[in-house]
LUMZA-643034 format. One line per 5 residues: number of its first residue (from 1); their letters; for each residue x, y, z of C-alpha. Coordinates in steps of 0.05 Angstrom, whole numbers, plus 5000, padded with zeros to 4 digits. Layout:
// LUMZA-643034
NUM) A) X:Y:Z ~ ...
END
This chain:
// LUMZA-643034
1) XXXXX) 7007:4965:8292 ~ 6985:4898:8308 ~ 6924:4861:8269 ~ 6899:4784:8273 ~ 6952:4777:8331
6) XXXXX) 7010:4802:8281 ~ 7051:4857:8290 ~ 7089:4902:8229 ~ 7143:4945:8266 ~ 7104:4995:8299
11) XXXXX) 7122:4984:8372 ~ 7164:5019:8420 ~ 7178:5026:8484 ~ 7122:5073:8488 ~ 7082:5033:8457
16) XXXXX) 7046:5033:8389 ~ 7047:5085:8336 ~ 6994:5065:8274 ~ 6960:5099:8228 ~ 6910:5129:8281
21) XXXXX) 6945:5178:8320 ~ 6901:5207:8384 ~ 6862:5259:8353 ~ 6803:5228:8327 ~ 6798:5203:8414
26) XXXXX) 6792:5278:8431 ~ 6718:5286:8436 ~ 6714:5219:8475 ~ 6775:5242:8524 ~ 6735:5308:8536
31) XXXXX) 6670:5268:8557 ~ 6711:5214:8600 ~ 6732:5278:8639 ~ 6666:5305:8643 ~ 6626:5244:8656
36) XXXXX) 6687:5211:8700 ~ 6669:5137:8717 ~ 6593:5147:8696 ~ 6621:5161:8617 ~ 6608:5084:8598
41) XXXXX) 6542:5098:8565 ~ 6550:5167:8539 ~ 6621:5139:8498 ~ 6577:5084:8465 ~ 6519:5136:8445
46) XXXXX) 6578:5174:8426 ~ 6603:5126:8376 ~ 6530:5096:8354 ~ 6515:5168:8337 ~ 6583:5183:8293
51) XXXXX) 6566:5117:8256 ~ 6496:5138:8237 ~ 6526:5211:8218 ~ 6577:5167:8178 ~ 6517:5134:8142
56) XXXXX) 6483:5190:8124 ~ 6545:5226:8080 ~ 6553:5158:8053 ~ 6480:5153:8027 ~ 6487:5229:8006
61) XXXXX) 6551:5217:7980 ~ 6529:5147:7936 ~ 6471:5185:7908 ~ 6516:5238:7869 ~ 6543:5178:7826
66) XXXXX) 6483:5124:7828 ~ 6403:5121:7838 ~ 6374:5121:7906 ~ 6359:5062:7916 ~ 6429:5044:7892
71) XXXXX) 6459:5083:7948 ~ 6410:5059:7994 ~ 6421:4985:7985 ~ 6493:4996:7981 ~ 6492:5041:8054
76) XXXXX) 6450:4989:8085 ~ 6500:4930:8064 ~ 6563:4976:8089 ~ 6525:4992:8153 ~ 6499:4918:8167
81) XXXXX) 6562:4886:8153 ~ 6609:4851:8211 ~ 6663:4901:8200 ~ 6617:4967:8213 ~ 6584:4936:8265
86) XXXXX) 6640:4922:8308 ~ 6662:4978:8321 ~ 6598:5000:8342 ~ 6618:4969:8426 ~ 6677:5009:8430
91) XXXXX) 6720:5077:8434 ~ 6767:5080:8376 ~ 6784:5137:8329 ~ 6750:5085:8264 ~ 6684:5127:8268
96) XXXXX) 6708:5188:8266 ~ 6751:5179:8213 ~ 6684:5145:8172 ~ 6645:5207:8186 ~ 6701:5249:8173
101) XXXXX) 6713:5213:8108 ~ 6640:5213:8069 ~ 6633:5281:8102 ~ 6693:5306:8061 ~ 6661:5271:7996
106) XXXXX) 6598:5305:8001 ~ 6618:5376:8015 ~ 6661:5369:7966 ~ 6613:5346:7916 ~ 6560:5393:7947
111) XXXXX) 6613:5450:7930 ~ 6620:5432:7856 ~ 6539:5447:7839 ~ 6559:5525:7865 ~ 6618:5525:7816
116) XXXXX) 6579:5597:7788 ~ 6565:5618:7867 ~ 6638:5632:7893 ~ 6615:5652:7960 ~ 6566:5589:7959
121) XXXXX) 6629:5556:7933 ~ 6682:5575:7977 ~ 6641:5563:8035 ~ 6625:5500:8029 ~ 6704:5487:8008
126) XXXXX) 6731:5514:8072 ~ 6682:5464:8115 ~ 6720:5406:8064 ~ 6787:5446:8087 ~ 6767:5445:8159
131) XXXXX) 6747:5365:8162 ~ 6811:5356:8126 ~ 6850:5393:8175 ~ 6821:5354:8235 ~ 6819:5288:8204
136) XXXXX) 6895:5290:8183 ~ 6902:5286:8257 ~ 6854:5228:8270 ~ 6883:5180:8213 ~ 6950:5181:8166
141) XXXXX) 6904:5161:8113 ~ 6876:5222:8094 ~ 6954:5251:8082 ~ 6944:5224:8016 ~ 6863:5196:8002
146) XXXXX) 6831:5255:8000 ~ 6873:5292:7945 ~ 6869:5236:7910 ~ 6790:5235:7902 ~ 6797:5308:7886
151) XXXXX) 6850:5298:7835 ~ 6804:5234:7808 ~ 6738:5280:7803 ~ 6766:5321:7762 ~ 6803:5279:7712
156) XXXXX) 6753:5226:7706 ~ 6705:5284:7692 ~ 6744:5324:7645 ~ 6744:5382:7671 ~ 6796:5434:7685
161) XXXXX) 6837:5430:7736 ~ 6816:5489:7787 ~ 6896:5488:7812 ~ 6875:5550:7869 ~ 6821:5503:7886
166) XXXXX) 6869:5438:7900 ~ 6924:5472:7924 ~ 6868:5511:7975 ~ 6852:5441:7997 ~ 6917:5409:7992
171) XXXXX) 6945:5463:8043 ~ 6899:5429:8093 ~ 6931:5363:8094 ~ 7007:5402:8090 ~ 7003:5444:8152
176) XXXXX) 6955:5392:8192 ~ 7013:5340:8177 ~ 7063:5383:8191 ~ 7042:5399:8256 ~ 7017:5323:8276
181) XXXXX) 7098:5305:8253 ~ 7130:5362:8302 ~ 7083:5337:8357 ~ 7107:5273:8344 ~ 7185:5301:8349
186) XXXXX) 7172:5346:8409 ~ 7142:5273:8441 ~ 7183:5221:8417 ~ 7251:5260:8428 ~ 7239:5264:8507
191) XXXXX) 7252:5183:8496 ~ 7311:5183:8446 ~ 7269:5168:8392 ~ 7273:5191:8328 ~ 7197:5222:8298
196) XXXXX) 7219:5207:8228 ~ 7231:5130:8233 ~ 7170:5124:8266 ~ 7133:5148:8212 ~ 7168:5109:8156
201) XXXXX) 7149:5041:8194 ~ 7083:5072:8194 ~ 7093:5071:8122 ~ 7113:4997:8114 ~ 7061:4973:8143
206) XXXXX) 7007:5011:8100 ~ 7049:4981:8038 ~ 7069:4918:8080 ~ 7022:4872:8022 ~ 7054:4890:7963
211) XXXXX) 7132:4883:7990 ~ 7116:4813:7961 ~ 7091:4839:7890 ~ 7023:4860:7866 ~ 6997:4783:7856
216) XXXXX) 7012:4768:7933 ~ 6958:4820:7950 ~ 6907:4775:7915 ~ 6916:4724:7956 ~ 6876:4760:8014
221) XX) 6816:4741:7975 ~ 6831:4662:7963
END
């Protein structure tokens, strides 16, 4: 992918592969062919409204750790600042994967108060499953962030590790990424290329600031 008019390795001859494959563009592709030339307005309420879904499970989410108006200040900074806003005037997958992302939080969270209410419990778990599923095909990232906060919840809050409970949720992000990386074969081998070594430069550029050692990633903020 390119950024700031640089490029890491992602192209091809088919173009770009980054970290946002086409999935989180699905709902947007469905209303361009519904809406046809007319879908100009409708993809911009489109996006305003996933952003201000987006806010909401990050307020919810904030107020599980701090006070509200802690989460409130904090949600009105994230939603105010230059790099929400601007992708408020266009169609990219970014929103969907913020919605999809503070939506996972909360369930999860939300799921953990019905630890005694298994069906309470497992419902709310298999909405966390299905947002993971989805997402995994909207942005790389969540092949690894997600487990990670569940893992972290856990630990940092000493309790014991539920291991049908993670592996539950870590099936989500197995089998979605195991299907996104056979679509990628089934698409890239019509072209001679090779699914796997398009996802390792994927890699390399998610890691791209520390090939230069941890110190060099400081330097982002000087």
């Amino acid at each position: 992918a390119g950024f700031l008019g640089k490029s890491y390795g992602g192209e091809s001859k088919i173009g770009y592969y980054t970290r946002y494959p086409h999935g989180g563009t699905f709902i947007y592709a469905f209303l361009i062919r519904k809406f046809g030339e007319n879908s100009r307005p409708i993809l911009m309420q489109t996006t305003v409204f996933l952003a201000a879904l987006a806010l909401i499970f990050m307020y919810l989410t904030f107020s599980y750790f701090f006070s509200q108006r802690a989460s409130f200040l904090a949600t009105l900074f994230i939603g105010s600042s230059v790099g929400y806003l601007q992708f408020l005037d266009c169609v990219n997958p970014y929103m969907t994967s913020e919605f999809a992302r503070f939506a996972i939080m909360y369930f999860f969270l939300a799921a953990e108060r019905f630890r005694e209410k298994k069906p309470a419990l497992w419902g709310l778990l298999f909405v966390v499953w299905l947002l993971v599923f989805a997402e995994t095909f909207s942005s790389l990232d969540y092949i690894m962030f997600p487990q990670v906060f569940f893992w972290l919840y856990y630990i940092l809050s000493r309790q014991k590790m539920p291991w049908g409970r993670l592996t539950f949720l870590a099936s989500a992000t197995l089998s979605a990424f195991t299907l996104h990386f056979l679509r990628g074969h089934i698409a890239l081998k019509h072209y001679g290329m090779n699914a796997g070594v398009a996802f390792l430069k994927l890699f390399e550029e998610k890691t791209l600031p520390f090939h230069k050692g941890f110190t060099h990633v400081l330097s982002f903020f000087t």
